[in-house]
MDTraj code that builds the backbone (N, CA, C; nanometers):
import mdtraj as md
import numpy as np

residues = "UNK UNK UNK UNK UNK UNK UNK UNK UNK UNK UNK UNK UNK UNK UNK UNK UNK UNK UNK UNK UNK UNK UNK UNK UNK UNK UNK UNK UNK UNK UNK UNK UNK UNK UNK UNK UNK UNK UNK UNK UNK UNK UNK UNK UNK UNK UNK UNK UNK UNK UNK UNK UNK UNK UNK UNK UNK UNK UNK UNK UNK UNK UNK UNK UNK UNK UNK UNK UNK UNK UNK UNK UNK UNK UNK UNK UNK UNK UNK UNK UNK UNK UNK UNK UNK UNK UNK UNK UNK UNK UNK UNK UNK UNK UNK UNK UNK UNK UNK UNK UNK UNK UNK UNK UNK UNK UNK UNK UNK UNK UNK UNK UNK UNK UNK UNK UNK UNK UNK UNK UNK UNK UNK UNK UNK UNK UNK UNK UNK UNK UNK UNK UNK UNK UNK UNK UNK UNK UNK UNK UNK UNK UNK UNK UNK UNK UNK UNK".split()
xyz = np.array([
    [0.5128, -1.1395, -2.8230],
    [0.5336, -1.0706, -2.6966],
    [0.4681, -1.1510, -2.5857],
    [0.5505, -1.1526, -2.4800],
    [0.4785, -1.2114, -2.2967],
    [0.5117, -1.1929, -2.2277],
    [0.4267, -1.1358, -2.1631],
    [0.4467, -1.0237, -2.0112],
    [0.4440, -1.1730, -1.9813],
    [0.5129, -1.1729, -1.8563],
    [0.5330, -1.3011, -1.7534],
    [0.4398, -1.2753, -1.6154],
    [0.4557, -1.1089, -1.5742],
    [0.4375, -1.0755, -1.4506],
    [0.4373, -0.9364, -1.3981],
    [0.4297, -0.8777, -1.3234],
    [0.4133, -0.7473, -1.2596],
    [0.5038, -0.7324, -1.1772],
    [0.6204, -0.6653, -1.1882],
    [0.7463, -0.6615, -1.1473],
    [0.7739, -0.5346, -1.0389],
    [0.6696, -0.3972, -1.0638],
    [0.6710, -0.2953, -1.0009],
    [0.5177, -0.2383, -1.0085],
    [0.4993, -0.1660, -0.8856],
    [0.4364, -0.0614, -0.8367],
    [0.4421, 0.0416, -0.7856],
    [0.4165, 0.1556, -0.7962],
    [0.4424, 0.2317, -0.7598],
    [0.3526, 0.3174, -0.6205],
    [0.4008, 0.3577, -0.5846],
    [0.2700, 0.4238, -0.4434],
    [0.3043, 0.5650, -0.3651],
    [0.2314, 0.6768, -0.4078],
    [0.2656, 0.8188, -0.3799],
    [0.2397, 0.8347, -0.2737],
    [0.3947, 0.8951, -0.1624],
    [0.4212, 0.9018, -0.0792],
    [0.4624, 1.0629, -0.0517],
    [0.4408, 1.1023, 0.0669],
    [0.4772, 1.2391, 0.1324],
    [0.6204, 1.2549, 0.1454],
    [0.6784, 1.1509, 0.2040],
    [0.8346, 1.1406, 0.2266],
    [0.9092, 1.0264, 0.1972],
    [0.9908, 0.9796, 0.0997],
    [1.0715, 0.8245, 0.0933],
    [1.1354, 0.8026, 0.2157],
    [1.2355, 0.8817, 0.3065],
    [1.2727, 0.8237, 0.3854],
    [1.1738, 0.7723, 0.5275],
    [1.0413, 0.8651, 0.5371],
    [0.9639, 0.7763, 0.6443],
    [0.8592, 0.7085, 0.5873],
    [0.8851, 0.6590, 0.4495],
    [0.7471, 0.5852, 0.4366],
    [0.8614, 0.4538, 0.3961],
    [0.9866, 0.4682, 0.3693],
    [1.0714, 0.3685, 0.4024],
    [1.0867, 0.3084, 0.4531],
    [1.0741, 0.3757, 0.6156],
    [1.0736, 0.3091, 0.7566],
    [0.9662, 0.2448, 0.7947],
    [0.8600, 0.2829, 0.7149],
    [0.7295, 0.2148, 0.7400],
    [0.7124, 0.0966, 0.6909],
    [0.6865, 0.1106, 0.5580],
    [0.7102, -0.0113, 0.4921],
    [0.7982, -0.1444, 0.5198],
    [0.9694, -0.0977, 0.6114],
    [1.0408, -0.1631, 0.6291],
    [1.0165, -0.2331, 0.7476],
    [0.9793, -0.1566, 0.8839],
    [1.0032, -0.1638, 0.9937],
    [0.8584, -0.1780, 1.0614],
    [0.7679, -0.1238, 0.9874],
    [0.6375, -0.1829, 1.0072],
    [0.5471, -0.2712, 0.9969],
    [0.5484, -0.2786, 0.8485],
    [0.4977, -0.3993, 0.7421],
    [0.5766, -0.4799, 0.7125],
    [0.7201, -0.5099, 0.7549],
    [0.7471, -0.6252, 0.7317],
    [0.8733, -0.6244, 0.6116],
    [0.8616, -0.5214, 0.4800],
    [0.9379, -0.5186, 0.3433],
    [1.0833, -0.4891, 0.4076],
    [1.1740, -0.5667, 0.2834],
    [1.2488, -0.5189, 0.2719],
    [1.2810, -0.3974, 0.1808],
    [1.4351, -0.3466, 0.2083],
    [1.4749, -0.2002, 0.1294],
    [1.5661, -0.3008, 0.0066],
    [1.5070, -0.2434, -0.0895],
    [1.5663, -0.3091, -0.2368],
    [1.6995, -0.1928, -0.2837],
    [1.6016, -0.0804, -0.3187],
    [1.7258, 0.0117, -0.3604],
    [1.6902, 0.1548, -0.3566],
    [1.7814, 0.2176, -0.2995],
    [1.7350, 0.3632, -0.2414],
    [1.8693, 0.4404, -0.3480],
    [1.8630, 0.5286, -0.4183],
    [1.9738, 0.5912, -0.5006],
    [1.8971, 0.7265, -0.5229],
    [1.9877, 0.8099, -0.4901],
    [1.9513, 0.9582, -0.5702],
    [2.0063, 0.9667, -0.7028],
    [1.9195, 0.9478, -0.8103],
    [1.9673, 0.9878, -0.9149],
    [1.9799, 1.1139, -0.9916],
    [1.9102, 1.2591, -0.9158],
    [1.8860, 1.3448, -0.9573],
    [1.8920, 1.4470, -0.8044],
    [1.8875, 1.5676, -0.8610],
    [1.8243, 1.6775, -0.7168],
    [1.7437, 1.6403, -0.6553],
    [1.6420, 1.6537, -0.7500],
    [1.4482, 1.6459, -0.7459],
    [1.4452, 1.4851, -0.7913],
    [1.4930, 1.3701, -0.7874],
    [1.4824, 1.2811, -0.8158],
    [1.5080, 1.1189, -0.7336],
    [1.4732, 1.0533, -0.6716],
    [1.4820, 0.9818, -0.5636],
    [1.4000, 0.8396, -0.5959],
    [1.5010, 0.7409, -0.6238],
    [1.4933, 0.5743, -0.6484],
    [1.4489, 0.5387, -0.5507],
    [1.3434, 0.4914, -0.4999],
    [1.3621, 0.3800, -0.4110],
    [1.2668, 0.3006, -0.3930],
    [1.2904, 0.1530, -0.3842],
    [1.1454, 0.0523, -0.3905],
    [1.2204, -0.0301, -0.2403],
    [1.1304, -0.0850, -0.2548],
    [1.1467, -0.1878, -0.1079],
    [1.0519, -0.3463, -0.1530],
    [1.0461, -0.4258, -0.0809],
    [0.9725, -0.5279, -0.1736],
    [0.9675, -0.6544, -0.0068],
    [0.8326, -0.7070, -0.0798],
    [0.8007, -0.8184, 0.0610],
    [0.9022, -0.9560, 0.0218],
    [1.0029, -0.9957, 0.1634],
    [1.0403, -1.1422, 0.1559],
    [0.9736, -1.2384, 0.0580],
    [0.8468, -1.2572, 0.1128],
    [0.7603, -1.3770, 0.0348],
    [0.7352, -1.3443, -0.1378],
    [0.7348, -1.2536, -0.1906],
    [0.7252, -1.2133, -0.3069],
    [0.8237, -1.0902, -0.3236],
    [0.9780, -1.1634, -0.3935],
    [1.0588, -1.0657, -0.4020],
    [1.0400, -1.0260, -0.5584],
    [0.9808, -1.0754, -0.6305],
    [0.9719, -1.0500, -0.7514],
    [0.8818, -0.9157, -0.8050],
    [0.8581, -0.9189, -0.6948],
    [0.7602, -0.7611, -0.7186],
    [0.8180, -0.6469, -0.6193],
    [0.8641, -0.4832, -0.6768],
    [0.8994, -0.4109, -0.5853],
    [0.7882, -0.3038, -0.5255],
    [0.7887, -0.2491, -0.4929],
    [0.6845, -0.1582, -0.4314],
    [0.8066, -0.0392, -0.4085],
    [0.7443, 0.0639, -0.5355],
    [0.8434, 0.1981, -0.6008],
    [0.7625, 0.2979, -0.5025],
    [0.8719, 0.3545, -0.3695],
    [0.7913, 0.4728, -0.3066],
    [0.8361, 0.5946, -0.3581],
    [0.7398, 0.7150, -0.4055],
    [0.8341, 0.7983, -0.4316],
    [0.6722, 0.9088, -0.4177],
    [0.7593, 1.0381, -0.4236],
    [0.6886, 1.1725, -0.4199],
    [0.6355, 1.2020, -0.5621],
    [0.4854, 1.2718, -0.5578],
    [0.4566, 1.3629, -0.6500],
    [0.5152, 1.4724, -0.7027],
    [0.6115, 1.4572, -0.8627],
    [0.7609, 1.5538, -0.8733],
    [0.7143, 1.5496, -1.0122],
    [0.8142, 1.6327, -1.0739],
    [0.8357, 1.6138, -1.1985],
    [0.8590, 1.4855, -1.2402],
    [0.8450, 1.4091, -1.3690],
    [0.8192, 1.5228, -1.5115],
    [0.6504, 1.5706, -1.4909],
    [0.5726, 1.5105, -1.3521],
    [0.4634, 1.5618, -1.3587],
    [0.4547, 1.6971, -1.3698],
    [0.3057, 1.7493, -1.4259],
    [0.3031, 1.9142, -1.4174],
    [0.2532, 1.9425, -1.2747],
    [0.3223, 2.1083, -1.2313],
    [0.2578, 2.1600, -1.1355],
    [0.1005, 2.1297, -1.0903],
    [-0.0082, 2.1530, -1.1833],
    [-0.1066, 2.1322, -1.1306],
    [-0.1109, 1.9967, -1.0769],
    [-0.0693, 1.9060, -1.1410],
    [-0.1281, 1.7361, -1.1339],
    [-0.0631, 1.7081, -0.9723],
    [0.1055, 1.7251, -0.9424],
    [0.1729, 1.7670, -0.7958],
    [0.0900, 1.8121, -0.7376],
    [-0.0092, 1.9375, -0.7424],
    [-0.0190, 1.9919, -0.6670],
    [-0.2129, 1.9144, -0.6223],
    [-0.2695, 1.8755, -0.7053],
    [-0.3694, 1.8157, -0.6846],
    [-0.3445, 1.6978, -0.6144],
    [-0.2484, 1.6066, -0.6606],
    [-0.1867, 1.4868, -0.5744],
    [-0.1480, 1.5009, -0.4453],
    [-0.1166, 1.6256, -0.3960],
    [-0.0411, 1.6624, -0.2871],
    [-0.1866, 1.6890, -0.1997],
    [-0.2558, 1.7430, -0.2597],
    [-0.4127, 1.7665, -0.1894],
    [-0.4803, 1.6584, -0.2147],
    [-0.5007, 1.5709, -0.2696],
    [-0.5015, 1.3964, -0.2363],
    [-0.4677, 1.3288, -0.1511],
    [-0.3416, 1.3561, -0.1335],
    [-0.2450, 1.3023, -0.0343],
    [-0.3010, 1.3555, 0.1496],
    [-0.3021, 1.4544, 0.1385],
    [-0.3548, 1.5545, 0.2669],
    [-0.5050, 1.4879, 0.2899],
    [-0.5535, 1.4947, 0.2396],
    [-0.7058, 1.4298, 0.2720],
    [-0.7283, 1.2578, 0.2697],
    [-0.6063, 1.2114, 0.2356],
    [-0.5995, 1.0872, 0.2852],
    [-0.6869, 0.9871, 0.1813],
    [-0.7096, 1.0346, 0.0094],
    [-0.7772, 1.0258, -0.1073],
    [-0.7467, 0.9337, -0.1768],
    [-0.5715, 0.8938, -0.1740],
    [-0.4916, 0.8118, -0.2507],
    [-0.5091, 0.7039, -0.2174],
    [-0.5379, 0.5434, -0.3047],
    [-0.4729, 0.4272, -0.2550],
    [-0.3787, 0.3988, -0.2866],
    [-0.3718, 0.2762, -0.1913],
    [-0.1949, 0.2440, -0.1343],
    [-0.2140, 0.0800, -0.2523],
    [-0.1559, -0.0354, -0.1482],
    [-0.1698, -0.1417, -0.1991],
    [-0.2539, -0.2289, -0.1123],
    [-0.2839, -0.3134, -0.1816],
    [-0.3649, -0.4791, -0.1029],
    [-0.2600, -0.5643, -0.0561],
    [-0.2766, -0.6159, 0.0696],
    [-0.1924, -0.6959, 0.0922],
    [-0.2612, -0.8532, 0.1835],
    [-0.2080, -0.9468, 0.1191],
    [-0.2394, -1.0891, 0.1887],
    [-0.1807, -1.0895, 0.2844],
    [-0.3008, -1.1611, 0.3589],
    [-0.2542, -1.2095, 0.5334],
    [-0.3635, -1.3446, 0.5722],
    [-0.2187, -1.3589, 0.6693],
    [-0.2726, -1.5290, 0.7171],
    [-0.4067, -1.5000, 0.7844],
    [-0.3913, -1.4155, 0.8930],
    [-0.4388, -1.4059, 1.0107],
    [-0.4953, -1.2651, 1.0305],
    [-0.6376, -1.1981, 0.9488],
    [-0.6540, -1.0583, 0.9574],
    [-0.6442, -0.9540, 1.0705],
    [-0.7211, -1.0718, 1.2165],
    [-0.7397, -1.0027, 1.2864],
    [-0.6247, -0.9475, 1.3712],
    [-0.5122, -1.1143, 1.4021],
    [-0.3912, -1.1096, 1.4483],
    [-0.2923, -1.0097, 1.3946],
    [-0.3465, -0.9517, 1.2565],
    [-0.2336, -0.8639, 1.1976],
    [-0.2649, -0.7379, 1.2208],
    [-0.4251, -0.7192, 1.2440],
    [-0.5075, -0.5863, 1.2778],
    [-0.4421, -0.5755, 1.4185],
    [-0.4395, -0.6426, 1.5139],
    [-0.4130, -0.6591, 1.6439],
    [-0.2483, -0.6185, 1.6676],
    [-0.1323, -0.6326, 1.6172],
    [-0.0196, -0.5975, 1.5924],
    [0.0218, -0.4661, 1.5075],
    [-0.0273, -0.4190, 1.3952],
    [-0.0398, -0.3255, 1.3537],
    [-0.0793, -0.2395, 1.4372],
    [-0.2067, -0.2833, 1.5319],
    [-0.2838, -0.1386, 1.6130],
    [-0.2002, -0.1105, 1.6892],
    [-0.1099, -0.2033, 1.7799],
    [-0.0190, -0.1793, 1.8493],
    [0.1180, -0.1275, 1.7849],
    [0.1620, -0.1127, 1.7097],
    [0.2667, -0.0692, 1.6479],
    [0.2215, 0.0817, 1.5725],
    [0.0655, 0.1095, 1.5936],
    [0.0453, 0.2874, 1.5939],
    [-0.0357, 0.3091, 1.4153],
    [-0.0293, 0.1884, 1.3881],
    [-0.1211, 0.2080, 1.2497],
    [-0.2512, 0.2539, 1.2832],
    [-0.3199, 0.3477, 1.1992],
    [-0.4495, 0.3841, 1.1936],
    [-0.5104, 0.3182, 1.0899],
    [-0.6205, 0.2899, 1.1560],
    [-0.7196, 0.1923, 1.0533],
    [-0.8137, 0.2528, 1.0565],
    [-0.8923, 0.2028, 0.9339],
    [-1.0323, 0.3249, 0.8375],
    [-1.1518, 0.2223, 0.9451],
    [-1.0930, 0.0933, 0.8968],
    [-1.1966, -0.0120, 0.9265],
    [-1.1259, -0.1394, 0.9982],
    [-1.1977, -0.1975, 1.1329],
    [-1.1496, -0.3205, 1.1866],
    [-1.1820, -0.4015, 1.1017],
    [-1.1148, -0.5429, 1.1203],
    [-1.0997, -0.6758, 1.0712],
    [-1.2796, -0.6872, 1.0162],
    [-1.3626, -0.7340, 0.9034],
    [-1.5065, -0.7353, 0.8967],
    [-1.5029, -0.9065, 0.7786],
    [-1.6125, -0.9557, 0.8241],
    [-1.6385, -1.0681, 0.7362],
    [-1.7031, -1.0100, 0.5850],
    [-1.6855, -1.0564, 0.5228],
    [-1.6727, -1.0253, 0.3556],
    [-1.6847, -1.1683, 0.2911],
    [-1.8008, -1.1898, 0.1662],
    [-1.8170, -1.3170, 0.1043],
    [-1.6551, -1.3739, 0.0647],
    [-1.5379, -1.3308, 0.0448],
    [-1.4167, -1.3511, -0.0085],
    [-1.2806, -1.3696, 0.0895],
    [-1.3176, -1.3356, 0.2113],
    [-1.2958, -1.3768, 0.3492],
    [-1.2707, -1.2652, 0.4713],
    [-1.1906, -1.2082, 0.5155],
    [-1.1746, -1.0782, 0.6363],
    [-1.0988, -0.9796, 0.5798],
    [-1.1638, -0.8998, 0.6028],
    [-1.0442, -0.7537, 0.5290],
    [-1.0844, -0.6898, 0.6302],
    [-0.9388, -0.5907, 0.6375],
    [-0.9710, -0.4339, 0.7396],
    [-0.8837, -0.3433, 0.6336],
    [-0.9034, -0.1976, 0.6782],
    [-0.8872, -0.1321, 0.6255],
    [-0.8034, -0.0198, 0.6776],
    [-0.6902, 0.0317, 0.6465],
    [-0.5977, 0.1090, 0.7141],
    [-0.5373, 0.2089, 0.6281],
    [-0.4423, 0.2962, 0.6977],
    [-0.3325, 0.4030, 0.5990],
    [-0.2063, 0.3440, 0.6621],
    [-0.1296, 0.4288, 0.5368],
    [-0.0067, 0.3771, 0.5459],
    [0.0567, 0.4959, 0.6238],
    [0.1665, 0.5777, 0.6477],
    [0.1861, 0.6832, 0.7314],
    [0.2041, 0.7952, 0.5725],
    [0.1544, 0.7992, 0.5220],
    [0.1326, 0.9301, 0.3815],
    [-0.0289, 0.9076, 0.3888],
    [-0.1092, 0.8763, 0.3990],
    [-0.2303, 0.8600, 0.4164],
    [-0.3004, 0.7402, 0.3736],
    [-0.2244, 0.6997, 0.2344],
    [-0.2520, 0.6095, 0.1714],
    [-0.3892, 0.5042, 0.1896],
    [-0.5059, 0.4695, 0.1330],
    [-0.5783, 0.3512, 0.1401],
    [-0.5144, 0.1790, 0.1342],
    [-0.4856, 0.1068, 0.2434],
    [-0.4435, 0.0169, 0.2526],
    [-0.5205, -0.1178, 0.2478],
    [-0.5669, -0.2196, 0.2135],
    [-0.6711, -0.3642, 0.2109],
    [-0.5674, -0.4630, 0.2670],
    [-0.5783, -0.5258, 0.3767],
    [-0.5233, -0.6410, 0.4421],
    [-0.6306, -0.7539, 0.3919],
    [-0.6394, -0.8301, 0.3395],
    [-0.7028, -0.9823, 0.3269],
    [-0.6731, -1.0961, 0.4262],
    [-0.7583, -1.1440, 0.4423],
    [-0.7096, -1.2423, 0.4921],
    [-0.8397, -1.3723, 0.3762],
    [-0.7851, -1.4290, 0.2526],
    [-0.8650, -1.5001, 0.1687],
    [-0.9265, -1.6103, 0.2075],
    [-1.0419, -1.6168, 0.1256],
    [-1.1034, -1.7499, 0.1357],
    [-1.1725, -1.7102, -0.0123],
    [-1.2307, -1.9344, -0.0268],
    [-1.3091, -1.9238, -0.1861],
    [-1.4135, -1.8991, -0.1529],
    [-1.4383, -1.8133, -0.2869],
    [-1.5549, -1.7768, -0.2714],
    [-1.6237, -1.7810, -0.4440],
    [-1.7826, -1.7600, -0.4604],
    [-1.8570, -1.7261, -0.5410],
    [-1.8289, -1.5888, -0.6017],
    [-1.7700, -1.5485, -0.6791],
    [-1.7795, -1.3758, -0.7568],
    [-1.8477, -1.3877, -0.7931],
    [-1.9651, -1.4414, -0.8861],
    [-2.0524, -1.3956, -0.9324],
    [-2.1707, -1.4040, -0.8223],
    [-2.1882, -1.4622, -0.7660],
    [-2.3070, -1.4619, -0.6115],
    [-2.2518, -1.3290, -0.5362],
    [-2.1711, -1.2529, -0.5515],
    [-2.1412, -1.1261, -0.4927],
    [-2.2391, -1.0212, -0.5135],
    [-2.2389, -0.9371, -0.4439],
    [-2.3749, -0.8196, -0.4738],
    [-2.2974, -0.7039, -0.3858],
    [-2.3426, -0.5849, -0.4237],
    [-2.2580, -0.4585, -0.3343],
    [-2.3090, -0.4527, -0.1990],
    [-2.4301, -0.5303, -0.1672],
    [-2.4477, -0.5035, 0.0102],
    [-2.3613, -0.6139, 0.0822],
    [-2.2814, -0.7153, -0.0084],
    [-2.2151, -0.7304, 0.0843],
    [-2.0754, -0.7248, 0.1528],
    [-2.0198, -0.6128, 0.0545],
    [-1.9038, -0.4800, 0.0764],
    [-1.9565, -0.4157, 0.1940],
    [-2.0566, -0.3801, 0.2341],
    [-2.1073, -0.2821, 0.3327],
    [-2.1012, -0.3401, 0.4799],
])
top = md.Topology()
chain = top.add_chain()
for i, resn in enumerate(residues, 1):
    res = top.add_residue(resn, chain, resSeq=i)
    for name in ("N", "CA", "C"):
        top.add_atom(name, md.element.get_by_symbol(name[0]), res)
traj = md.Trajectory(xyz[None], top)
């Protein structure tokens, strides 16, 4: 057996069609494939130009989950509890700076980090979002004060 790669993700969303628009029209992704396959059931991933090999699966807290687990997710979701995905960037601050203007809310501005600039944002479901912008670094010379 050999996994090659990571082909999908998934990321719990309030609504597919406006976290569609987000993803699409905000961040940049394209729409891969949107299909109703069911009532209660709704396909759809979207996926970045630069890495089409990976999709990013938006979809609602539904069955076959159970009621409680929906309904705890859904109160996850409301308090803004869930993470989203990490995403690489050239330019952290330039992307913090365009995003702010295009109405994204961010947890945290652009901050220096031993591993290079990250900020911190939601997606429009609340989602926890990580923008990078990389550099090399030491992991093991890392320590938790300097996350803070």
């Amino acid at each position: 057996m050999t996994i090659s790669n990571i082909s999908l993700v998934s990321v719990w969303v309030k609504d597919i069609s406006e976290s569609k628009t987000f993803y699409v029209d905000v961040l940049g992704f394209e729409e891969q494939e949107d299909i109703q396959l069911a009532e209660d059931f709704r396909w759809c991933t979207v996926r970045h130009p630069n890495q089409p090999e990976l999709s990013v699966h938006l979809t609602t807290p539904s069955k076959p989950l159970s009621d409680d687990l929906v309904a705890a997710m859904q109160r996850a979701q409301a308090e803004g509890g869930l993470p989203g995905i990490g995403l690489a960037v050239d330019d952290c601050q330039k992307t913090y700076e365009d995003l702010t203007a295009k109405g994204v809310t961010f947890i945290q501005p652009p901050a220096e980090r031993p591993y290079g600039v990250e900020a911190l944002m939601r997606d429009n479901s609340g989602n926890w979002m990580v923008l990078v912008e990389h550099r090399d670094f030491d992991a093991s010379a890392m320590t938790v004060e300097d996350l803070q």
